[in-house]
N, C-alpha and C positions, 0 to 999 in steps of 0.2 A: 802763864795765867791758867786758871782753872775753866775747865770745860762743863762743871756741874752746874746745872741753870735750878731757882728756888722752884718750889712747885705756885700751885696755883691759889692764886683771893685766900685770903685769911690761913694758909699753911703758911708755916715757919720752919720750910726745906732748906736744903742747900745750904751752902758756904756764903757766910759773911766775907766783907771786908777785911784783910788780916794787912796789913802797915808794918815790919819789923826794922827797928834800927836804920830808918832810910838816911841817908847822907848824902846832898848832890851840889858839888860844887860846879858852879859853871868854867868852862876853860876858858883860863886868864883872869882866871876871879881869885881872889888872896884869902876867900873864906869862902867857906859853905852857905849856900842858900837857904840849905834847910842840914840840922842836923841830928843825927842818932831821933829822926822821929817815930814812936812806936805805939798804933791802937790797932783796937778791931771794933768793925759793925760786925753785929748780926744784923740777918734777913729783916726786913723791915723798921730796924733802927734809921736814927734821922742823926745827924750832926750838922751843929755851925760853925764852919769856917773862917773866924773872925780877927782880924787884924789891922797892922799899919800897913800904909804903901812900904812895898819894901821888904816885909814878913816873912815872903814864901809860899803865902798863899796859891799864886797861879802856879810856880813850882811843882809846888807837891802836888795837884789835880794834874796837871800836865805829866806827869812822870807816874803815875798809879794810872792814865790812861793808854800812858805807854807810846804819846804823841812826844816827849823829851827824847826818848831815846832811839826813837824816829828820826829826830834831829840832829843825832850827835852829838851836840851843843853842850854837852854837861858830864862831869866824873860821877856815878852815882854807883853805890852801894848800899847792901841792905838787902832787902825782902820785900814784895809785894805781892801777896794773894788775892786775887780778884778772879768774882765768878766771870765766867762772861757774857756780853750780853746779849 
């Protein structure tokens, strides 16, 4: 993860969000939770999340916070850039 933090109120410093290709199957799972998903924020952009039970949703925030692979609990590939915070 990246160590670049935004600068300060109304600058538009620093590294977005960057998301590449993630794929995270959980172990003993017969498909992927989330696949080939790929965006980016910039600084100060908003996105919504929005989905079925079931989606990938907690997934994919779990695993760009880097509490999935804490877990071992999951095959995951791909990319994830995140400033920190």
């Amino acid at each position: 993860m990246s160590t670049e933090v935004a600068g300060g109120e109304g600058e538009r410093q620093g590294r977005g969000l960057t998301v590449s290709r993630l794929t995270v199957t959980p172990f003993e799972a017969k498909a992927p939770a989330i696949s080939e998903v790929s965006f980016r924020l910039e600084p100060g952009e908003r996105a919504l999340l929005l989905g079925p039970s079931g989606a990938g949703k907690s997934t994919l925030l779990l695993t760009i916070s880097g509490a999935l692979q804490q877990l071992e609990s999951a095959e995951i590939s791909g990319q994830v850039d995140a400033p920190a915070s």
